[in-house]
N, C-alpha and C positions, 0 to 999 in steps of 0.2 A: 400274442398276449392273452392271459387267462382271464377269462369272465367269471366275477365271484357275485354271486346273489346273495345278500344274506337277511331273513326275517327277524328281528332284532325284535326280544321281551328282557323284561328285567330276568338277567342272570341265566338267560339260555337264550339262545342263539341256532335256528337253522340254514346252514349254507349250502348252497349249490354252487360247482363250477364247470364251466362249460370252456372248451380248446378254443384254437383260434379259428377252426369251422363250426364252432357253434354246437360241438358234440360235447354229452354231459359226460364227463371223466370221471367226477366225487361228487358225493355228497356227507354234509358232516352236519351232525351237532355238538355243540359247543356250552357246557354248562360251567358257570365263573363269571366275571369281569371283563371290562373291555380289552385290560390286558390280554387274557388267554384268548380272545377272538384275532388281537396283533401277532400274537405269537403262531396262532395256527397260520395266518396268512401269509406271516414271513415264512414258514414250512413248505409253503406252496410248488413247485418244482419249477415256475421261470412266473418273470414279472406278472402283474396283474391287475387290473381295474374291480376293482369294489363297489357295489350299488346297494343302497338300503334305504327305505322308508322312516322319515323326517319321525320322530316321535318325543317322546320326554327320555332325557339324556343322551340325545342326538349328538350334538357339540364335542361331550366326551369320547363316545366312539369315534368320529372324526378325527380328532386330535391323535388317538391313540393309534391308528390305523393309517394317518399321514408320515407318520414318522418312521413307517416299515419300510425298507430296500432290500429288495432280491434280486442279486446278480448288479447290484451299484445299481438297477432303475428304484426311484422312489414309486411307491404304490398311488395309482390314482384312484380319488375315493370321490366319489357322485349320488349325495342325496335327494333322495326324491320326492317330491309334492306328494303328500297323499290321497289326496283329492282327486288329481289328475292322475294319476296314476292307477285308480280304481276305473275311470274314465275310460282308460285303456286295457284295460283286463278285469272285464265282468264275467263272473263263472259265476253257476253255484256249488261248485267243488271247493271248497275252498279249505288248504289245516298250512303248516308251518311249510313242511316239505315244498307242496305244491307254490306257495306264496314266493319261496328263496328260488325257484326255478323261473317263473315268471318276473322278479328279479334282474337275476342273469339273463335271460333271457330279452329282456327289454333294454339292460345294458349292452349286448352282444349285436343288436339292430341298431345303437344309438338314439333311441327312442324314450331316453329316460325325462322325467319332465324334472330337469336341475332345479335348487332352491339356492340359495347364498347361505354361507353361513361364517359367520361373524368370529371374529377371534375371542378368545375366551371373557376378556375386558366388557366387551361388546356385549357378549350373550349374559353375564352378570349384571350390567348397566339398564339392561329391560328387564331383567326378573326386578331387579330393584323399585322398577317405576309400574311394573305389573304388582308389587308387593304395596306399596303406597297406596295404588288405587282399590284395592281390594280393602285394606285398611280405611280409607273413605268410607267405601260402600258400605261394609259394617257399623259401622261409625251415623252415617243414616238410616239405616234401618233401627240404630236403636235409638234413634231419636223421634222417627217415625211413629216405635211401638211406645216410644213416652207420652206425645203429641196425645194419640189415641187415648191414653189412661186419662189425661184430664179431659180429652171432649169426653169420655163414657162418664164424668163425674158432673159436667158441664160444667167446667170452668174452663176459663180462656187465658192465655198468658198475659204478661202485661206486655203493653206495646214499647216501652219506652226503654232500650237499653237490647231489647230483645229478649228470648227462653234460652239463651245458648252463652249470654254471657255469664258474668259471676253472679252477678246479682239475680239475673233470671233464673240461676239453679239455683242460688239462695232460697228463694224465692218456693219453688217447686219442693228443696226439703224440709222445709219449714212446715208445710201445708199437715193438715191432720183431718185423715179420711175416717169415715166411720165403719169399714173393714179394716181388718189389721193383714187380711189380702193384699189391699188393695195399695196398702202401705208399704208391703214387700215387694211385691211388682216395680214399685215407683222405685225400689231403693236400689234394686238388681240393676234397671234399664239405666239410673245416674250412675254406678257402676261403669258401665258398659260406655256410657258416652264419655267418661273420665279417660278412661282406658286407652280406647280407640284414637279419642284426642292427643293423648301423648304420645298414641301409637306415629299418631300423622305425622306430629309434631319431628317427634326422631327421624322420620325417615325423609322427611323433606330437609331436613340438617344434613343428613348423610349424601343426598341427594346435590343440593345446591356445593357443597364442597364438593363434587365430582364434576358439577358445570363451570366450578369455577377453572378446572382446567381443559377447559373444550372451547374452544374458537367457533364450533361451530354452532354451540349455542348463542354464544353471545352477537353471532352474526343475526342468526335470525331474531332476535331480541330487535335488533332495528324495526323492523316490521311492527305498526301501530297494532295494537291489541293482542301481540303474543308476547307469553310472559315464559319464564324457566320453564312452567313444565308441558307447555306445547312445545317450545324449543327445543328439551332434551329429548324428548318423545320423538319427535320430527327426526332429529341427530341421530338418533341411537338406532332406529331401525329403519334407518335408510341408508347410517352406517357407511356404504361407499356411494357417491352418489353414480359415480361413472358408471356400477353394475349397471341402470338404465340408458337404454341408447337414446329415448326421449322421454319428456314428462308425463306423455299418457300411458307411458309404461309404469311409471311411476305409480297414477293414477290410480290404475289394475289392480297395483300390489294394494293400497290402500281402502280399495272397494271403493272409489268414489266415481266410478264411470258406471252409465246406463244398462242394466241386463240384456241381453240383445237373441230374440226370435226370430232367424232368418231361414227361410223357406222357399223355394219357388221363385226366387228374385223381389220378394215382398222381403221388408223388414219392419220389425215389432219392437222397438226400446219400452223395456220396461223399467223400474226401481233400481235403484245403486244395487250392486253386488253385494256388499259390505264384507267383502274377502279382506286377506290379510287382519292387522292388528285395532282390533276393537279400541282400548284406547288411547291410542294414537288419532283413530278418526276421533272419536267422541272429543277429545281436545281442541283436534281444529275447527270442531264445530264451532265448540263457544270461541274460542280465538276469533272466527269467523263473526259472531257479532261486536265482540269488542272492535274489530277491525272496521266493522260494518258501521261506528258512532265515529273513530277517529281520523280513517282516512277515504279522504275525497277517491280515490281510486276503486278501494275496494267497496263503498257505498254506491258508484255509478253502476259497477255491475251488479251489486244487489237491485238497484233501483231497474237496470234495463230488462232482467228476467223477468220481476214481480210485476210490472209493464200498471203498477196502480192498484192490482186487483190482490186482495188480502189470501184468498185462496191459493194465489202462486207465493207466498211467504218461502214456504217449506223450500219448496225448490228454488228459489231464489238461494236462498243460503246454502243449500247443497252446492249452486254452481259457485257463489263464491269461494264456500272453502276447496274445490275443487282447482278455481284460478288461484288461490293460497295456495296451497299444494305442489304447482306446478312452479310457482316462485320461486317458493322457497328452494327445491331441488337445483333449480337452476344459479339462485344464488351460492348453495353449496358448491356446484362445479363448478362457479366463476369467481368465487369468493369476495365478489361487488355487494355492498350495502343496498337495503330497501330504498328506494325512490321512486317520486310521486311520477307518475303518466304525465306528460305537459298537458295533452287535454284534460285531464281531471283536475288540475290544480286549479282552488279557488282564484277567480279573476279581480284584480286593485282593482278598487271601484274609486274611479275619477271625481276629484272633489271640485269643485267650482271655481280653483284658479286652473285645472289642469283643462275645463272646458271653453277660460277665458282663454287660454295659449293657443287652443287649435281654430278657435272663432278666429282668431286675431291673425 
């Protein structure tokens, strides 16, 4: 079977392939679509494995490239971490040619560091909730640069109703600065938080109709403090849960396990990783303290890290939503609801006929 490397940019394409002793037979470039990279590899002269570096419109190639058969075998396609895969081949040689060799290459040893990749539903489902949070984020920044205009003018909002409801931006456009700067600043940033607002608004519509047919949202909705969009977040890029053999694999992919300096037989845990999908963690953070006020489970092992002392706060909650994390995953492959630990569950507290019955 032929070993095909190929360094994938938008609309060019360089591939290497290597026989089945690892000797280079082609090299090609390929400029177009992901079609004509399918098309050339169905061209190939017997079956073949395919290897490329995970990037922005990965999924598509993928697709395009699963669906190729030479001689009735289907083409196997293996994308690569790129992270780890830089990991594994540091030069400082580095252009397209040399990249789709080491590639092949890394596919031809079995040494490729595989990623999962999601069926197209899937991969849409997280731009979608990657598109919403970015829509926040802006959304706060121009509420941030509004904030700022009234403290430079020293005024303060009013407390009662909030700066964010109607009446607080009422409130705000009403106001009459003695720049006519300072009046257009203010009227750009209301703008902007208008916007943005709606922006959220639509896309958490679009979003909540997408959970409303996923089970496995609504599974982890059991779970005290997590709401739709830690749940679909959680769903959606964890996607199959069985890809993990256990939950600190899980963990990995989410960055929430200890960075680890091992040397000499000494070992150094440092900081979370924070690898994989940013906000996915950033979710189960706050999930994490919501969880941390309503269930007695998830509040004991906040309380037993934090051990009283305000400085372990941080990592306390890190290890909680990390024990979330592993939950949940586990609830996905067993499809069982959230339930409380017997030891954690608040104890009946015995009323005074219940201490006459045991006197007696």
């Amino acid at each position: 079977m032929l070993s095909v490397g190929i360094d994938a940019h938008h609309r060019f394409y360089a591939a290497c392939v290597l026989d089945e002793h690892g000797k280079m037979v082609k090299e090609k470039s390929i400029r177009g679509g992901v079609e004509d990279v399918a098309a050339w590899v169905g061209s190939l002269a017997g079956p073949s494995r395919v290897c490329y570096e995970a990037s922005l419109g990965y999924g598509e190639l993928h697709d395009a490239l699963r669906g190729v058969r030479v001689r009735g075998m289907e083409t196997q396609v293996q994308v690569a971490h790129p992270g780890h895969l830089r990991a594994i081949f540091r030069s400082k040689r580095k252009n397209d040619r040399i990249d789709a060799k080491k590639l092949a290459t890394a596919l031809f040893l079995d040494q490729v560091p595989r990623i999962h990749v999601p069926e197209r539903e899937g991969r849409e489902w997280r731009q979608l909730i990657e598109h919403r949070r970015r829509q926040v984020d802006k959304r706060v920044r121009s509420m941030n640069s509004l904030r700022a205009v009234l403290r430079g003018q020293g005024l303060a909002a009013p407390r009662r109703g909030g700066l964010w409801s109607a009446a607080g931006l009422a409130w705000v456009k009403a106001l009459e600065f003695q720049s006519p700067m300072t009046a257009f600043r203010r009227d750009q940033l209301i703008l902007e938080v208008e916007h943005f607002t709606s922006a959220v608004k639509a896309a958490t519509r679009t979003l909540d109709g997408i959970a409303k047919g996923k089970p496995a949202v609504a599974l982890l909705m059991t779970i005290p403090g997590v709401g739709p969009r830690t749940a679909e977040a959680i769903a959606a890029y964890v996607d199959d849960p069985h890809r993990f053999s256990s939950t600190r694999r899980a963990s990995a992919y989410f960055g929430l396990v200890p960075s680890l300096d091992e040397s000499a037989g000494s070992k150094r845990y440092g900081r979370i990783t924070k690898q994989g999908p940013g906000t996915a963690r950033k979710l189960l953070v706050e999930a994490s303290w919501q969880g941390i006020r309503r269930s007695p489970t998830l509040k004991a092992i906040y309380e037993r890290v934090k051990s009283g002392k305000k400085e372990k706060r941080g990592r306390a909650l890190v290890a909680t939503a990390h024990y979330l994390l592993k939950v949940m995953v586990a609830m996905l492959k067993s499809g069982e609801e959230w339930r409380e630990r017997e030891t954690d569950k608040p104890q009946k507290q015995r009323g005074p006929r219940d201490s006459d019955r045991v006197t007696k």
